[in-house]
C-alpha positions in Angstrom: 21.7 -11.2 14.1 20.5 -11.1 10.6 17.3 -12.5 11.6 16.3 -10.4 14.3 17.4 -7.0 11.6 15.0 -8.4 9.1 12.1 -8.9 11.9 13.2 -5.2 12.8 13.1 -3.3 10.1 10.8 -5.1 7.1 7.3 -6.8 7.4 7.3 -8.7 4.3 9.4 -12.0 5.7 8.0 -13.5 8.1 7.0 -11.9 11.2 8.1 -8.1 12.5 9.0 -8.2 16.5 5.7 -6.7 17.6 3.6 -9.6 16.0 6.0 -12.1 17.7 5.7 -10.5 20.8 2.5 -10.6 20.9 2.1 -13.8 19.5 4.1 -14.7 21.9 2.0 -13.6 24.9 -1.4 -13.8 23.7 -1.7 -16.1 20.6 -2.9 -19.7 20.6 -1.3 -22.1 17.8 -4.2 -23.5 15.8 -2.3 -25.4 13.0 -0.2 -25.4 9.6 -0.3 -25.6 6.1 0.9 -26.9 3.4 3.3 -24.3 2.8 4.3 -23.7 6.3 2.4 -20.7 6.8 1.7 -20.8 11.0 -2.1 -19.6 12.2 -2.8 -18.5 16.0 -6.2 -17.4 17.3 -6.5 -15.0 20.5 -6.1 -17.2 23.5 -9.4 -15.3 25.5 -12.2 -15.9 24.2 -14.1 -12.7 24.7 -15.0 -10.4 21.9 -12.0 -8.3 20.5 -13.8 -6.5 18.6 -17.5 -7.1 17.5 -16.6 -5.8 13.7 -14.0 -8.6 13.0 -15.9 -11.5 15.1 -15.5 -13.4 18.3 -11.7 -13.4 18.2 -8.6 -12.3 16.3 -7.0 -14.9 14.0 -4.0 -14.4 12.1 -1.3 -15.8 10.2 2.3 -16.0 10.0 3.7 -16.6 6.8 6.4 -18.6 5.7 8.8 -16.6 4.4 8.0 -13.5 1.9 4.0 -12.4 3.0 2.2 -13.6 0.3 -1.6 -13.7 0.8 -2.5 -15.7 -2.2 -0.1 -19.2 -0.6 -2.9 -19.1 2.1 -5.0 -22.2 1.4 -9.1 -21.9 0.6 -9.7 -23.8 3.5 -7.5 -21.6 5.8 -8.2 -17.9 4.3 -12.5 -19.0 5.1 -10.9 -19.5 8.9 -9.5 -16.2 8.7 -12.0 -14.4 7.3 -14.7 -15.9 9.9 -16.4 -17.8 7.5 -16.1 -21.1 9.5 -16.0 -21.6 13.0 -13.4 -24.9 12.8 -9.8 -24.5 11.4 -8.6 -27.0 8.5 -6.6 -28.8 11.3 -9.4 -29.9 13.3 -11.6 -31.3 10.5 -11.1 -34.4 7.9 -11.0 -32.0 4.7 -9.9 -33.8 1.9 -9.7 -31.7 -2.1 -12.8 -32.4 -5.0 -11.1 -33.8 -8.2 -11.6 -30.8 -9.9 -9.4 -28.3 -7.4 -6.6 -26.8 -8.7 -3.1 -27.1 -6.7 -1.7 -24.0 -5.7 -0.1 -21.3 -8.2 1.7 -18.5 -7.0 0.7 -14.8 -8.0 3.1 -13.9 -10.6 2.2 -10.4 -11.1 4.7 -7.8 -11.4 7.5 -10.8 -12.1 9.1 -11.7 -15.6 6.6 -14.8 -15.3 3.8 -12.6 -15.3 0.9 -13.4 -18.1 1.3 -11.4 -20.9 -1.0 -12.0 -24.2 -0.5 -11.9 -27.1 -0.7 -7.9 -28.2 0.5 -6.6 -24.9 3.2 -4.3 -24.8 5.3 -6.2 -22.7 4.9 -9.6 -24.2 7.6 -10.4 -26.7 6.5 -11.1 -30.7 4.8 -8.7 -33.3 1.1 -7.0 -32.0 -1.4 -8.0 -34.6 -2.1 -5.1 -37.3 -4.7 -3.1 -36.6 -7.9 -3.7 -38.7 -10.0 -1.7 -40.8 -12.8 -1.3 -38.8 -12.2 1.4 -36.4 -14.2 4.8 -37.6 -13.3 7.9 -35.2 -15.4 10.1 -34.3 -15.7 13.6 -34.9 -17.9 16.7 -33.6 -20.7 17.9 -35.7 -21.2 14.7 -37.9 
């Protein structure tokens, strides 16, 4: 019951009804993640509409919606920047790719440097450099 309340009434976890529904009836599983998110494409393959390409693709996230734990590889799928899906081709990280870091903004794990007003610590003292200005001078 809780589940189906939270697909009811909020869009942020998971999936809402509608987008299972029509998931449901006219999406095509195309493969998974890392981090479980789920991505369908449109089962026909005529054009849905010409501005977004030859099909609708989409994603179901795992958990709290989160665009920034969609993989590289996955959000160029998405955005119709590559005509194969991660799951269908032998893709395999460079040395120097990063792993994943969540987006901590608006969290107390949020980057603060040093002088912000938020960040804990003494702000620097201001310096003697700063002349204002004033009309007529």
């Amino acid at each position: 019951m809780k589940q189906f309340l939270t697909q009811f009434f909020t869009w942020w976890n998971g999936q809402t009804l509608g987008t299972r529904f029509y998931t449901w009836r006219k999406g095509q599983f195309v493969g998974q993640d890392e981090f479980g998110n789920r991505y369908y494409r449109h089962i026909q393959a005529e054009a849905i509409d010409t501005n977004v390409g030859a099909e609708r693709r989409w994603v179901i996230y795992n958990g709290e919606a989160d665009a920034s734990k969609v993989p590289p590889g996955w959000r160029a799928w998405l955005c119709h920047n590559g005509d194969v899906p991660p799951s269908e081709e032998t893709y395999r990280p460079y040395s120097w790719e990063k792993p994943y870091v969540p987006n901590m903004t608006g969290t107390p794990q949020a980057y603060r440097p040093q002088g912000s007003q938020l960040s804990t610590g003494q702000r620097p003292a201001a310096t003697g450099d700063y002349v204002p200005w004033t009309p007529g001078e």
